[in-house]
C-alpha positions, 0 to 999 in steps of 0.5 A, a space after each residue: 651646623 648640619 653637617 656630616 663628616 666621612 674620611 678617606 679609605 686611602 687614608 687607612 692604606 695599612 688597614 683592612 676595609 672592614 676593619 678600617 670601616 669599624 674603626 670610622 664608625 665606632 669613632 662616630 663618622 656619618 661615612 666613608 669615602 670609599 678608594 676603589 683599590 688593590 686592597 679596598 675593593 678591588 674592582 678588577 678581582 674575581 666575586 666583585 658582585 658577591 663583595 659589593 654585595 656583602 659591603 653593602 651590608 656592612 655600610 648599612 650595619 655600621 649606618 655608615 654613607 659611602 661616596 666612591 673615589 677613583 684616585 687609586 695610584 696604581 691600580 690600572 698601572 703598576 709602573 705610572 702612578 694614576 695612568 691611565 687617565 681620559 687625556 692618555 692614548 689608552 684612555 679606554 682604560 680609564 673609562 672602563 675603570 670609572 664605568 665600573 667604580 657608577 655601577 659599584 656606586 649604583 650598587 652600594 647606595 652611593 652618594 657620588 663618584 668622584 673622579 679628576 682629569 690627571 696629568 696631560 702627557 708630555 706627548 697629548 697637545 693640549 687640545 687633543 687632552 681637551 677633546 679627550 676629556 669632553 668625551 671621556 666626561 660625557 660618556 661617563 656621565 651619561 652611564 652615570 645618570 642611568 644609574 641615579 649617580 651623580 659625577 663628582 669631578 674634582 679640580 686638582 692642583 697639577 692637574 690638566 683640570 685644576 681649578 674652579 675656573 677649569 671645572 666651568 669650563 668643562 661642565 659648560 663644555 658638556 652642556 651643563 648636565 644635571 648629572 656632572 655635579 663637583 667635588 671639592 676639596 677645601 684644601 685645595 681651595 686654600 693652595 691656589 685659589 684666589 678668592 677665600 675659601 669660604 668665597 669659594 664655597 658659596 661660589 660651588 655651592 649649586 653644583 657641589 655633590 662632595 666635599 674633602 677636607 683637610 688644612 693647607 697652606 697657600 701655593 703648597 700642595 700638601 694635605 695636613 692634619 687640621 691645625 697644621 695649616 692656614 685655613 680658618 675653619 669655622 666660617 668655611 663650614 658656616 659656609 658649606 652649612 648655609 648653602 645648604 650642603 647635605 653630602 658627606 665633608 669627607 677627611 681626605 689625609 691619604 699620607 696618615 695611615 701610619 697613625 690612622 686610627 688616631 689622626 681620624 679620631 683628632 680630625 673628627 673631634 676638630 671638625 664637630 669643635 669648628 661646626 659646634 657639633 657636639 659628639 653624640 650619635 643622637 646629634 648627627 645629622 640626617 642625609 639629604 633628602 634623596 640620600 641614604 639616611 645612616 643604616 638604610 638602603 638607598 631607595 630604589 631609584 637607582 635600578 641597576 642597568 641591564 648589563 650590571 644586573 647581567 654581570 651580577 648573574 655570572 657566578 649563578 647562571 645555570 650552563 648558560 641558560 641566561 645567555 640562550 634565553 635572551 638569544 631567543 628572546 631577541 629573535 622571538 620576543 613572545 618566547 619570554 612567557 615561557 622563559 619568564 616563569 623558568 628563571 627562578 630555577 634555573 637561576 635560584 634566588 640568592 642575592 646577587 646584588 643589594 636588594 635583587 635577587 637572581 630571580 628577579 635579576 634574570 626576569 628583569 633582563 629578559 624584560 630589557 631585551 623586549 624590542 620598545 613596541 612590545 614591551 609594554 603589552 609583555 610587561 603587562 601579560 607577565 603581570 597578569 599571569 605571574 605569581 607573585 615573584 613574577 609580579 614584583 619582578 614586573 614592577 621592579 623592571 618597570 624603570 628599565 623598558 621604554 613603556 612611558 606612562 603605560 604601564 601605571 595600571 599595573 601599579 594600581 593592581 599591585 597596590 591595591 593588594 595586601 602582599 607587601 612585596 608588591 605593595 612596596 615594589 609599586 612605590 620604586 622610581 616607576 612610581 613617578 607616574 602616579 598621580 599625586 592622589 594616588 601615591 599619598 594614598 600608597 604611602 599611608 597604605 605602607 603605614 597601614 601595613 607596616 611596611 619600611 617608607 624607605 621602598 618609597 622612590 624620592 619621597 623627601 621630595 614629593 611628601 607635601 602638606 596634604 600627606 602630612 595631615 593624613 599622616 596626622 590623621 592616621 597618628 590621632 586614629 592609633 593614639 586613641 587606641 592606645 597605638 603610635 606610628 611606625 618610628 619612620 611615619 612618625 619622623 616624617 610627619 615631625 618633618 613635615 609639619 616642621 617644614 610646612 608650618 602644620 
């Protein structure tokens, strides 16, 4: 069964992150379900960006996937266990909380962020909750799909929301939205659904962005170790194999840290036993198309939104020079020609975010404060008189401006250069606006150049058979010099030819 199996971080409460995240993947776990917490990424603590930033690092060293979870128990309120939530009066807490778990999510890569309605309070009548909850989902849901991250709501025993029948409800409530996809946990499935498990699968299977498990009994709310419990595994996983499930399985035993170590490796061995898996790093299987594969960052298709791009700017704007620059720019917008050029001293280039530089950040905010009849006409003046940082930064900013289609040339220029900043940079999620022609060309050109396919925006998805047989074309050609593709060419052509019958 092709499978991919994660943990819970709040089932290794006594362990620090980094060495809870050693210990999962020196075990053998494809990924992490990541609980934003006091002690695990603090998302409230001062150097969040530089954090996020040096996580990221660590998840792709480890080859590890991370889906980020909101279940904290005390992080908003020390005193109420998981209050505030979107039914509560203070509900702008809550929703500030989940905007920031999208951004994290968005920075790490994430494959989804997963989150729940909680308890109604005594004192929130049930329709007033409701409404509450419509909004808050909506809100968030929408922050999320401009980040490229999918929702992942989970019904809870308890809860206002709890059951599949209620996760209906509400997804139709906000009008079936691509982006508000469901979390499902199969213990749960187990305590009070009342179709089988395996049933409850295959009826989640379209809407499913991340799955927990652990073993439960029927009518008990309580998450046991596997065995413990009631659930016959094998044809759940089946299940979950068949539909076509490709996110994180993620062990969700958050009363185990006691025993963490442990009670991860005995899960981990139960599950690839139930899934037939053998446990051999060779053996795991990829990440789903569009997802980060094991020790790459993700693609670029989710950019960073302006004010998370801002935010990361903090710690490194020069006396407030960002601040001043883009008060200019929004009562003058031709003034960006002469701050454009001026942001890389005065903002530096470090890191500041995985993949953008300070640089690059601040040019991209400039760009984002460009009222929509003249962003497209600076956009492309940048580009011509920029250097190369300016030009890539161009290119990179290029998903955030209301352009449409109108800047496509500048992809063109970029490509056909031999700067493999730019090339790369041409082939992120503005690339969607290349015809199909050209975009198969750029891809062999990034073979050619050796340039890592992992730049290239949503490429498990547009690869078809006519890239395929240049892709072959290009193998024949290197091996009657004696010379083979690039490891990752090479895989997608071993896929393609499999998947198209070549």
């Amino acid at each position: 069964m092709n499978l991919r199996f994660g943990y819970g971080t709040n089932g290794f409460a006594n362990h620090r992150l980094s060495d809870a995240l050693a210990v999962l993947a020196d075990l053998g776990y494809d990924g992490v379900a990541l609980t934003l917490d006091h002690h695990h990424l603090d998302p409230y603590a001062p150097g969040l960006a530089r954090r996020v930033s040096g996580l990221a690092t660590r998840l792709m060293e480890l080859g590890l996937s991370v889906v980020i979870e909101t279940g904290a128990r005390y992080l908003l309120d020390p005193r109420r266990k998981h209050a505030p939530t979107l039914l509560h009066d203070e509900r702008e807490v809550r929703l500030d909380f989940l905007l920031r778990a999208v951004s994290i999510a968005s920075d790490l890569g994430a494959e989804a962020v997963s989150c729940w309605s909680g308890v109604r309070p005594p004192a929130v009548d049930a329709q007033l909750a409701w409404d509450r909850l419509v909004d808050g989902c909506a809100r968030l849901t929408e922050a999320a799909s401009k980040a490229g991250v999918p929702v992942g709501f989970e019904p809870e025993p308890g809860m206002f929301v709890q059951d599949l029948s209620g996760w209906r409800a509400l997804h139709r409530a906000l009008g079936m939205p691509r982006a508000f996809g469901l979390t499902l946990d199969l213990g749960h499935c187990r305590c009070l659904e009342p179709e089988p498990v395996a049933d409850c699968v295959v009826a989640a299977a379209p809407w499913l962005v991340n799955v927990q498990i652990e073993d439960m009994r029927r009518g008990v709310h309580e998450h046991l170790e596997f065995g413990e419990g009631e659930i016959d595994f094998p044809p759940v996983l089946r299940a979950l194999a068949d539909a076509g499930y490709r996110g994180l399985v993620g062990v969700e035993l958050p009363r185990h840290s006691h025993a963490a170590p442990d009670v991860a490796r005995r899960s981990l061995a139960f599950l690839r036993a139930a899934a037939g898996q053998s446990g051999a790093a060779t053996d795991r299987p990829a990440a789903a198309p569009g997802m980060r594969a094991p020790g790459q960052r993700r693609p670029s298709g989710a950019v960073p939104a302006p004010e998370v791009l801002r935010a990361a700017l903090a710690g490194v704007d020069d006396g407030g020079w960002l601040d001043e620059a883009l008060r200019r720019v929004a009562a003058d917008p031709s003034v960006i020609s002469r701050l454009f050029p001026a942001a890389a001293r005065r903002c530096g280039r470090a890191e500041v975010l995985p993949g953008w530089t300070a640089d690059e950040a601040a040019r991209a905010v400039l760009l984002a404060m460009l009222p929509a009849e003249r962003a497209a006409v600076q956009a492309r003046a940048l580009y011509r008189h920029g250097d190369a940082a300016e030009k890539r930064a161009v290119l990179r900013a290029l998903p955030l401006l209301p352009v449409g289609a109108s800047a496509v040339e500048l992809l063109h220029d970029a490509i056909r250069t031999n700067d493999t900043r730019l090339v790369a940079a041409a082939l992120g999620p503005y690339a969607a606006h290349l015809d199909a022609a050209a975009w198969r060309q750029a891809v062999v050109k990034c073979v050619f150049m050796g340039i890592a396919l992992s730049c290239v925006d949503d490429l498990d998805h547009r690869a078809d058979s006519e890239l395929a047989a240049m892709l072959a074309g290009v193998a024949d050609e290197r091996h009657a010099a004696g010379r083979e593709l690039p490891a990752d060419a090479a895989a997608l052509l071993a896929r393609l030819k499999a998947e198209k019958g070549i």
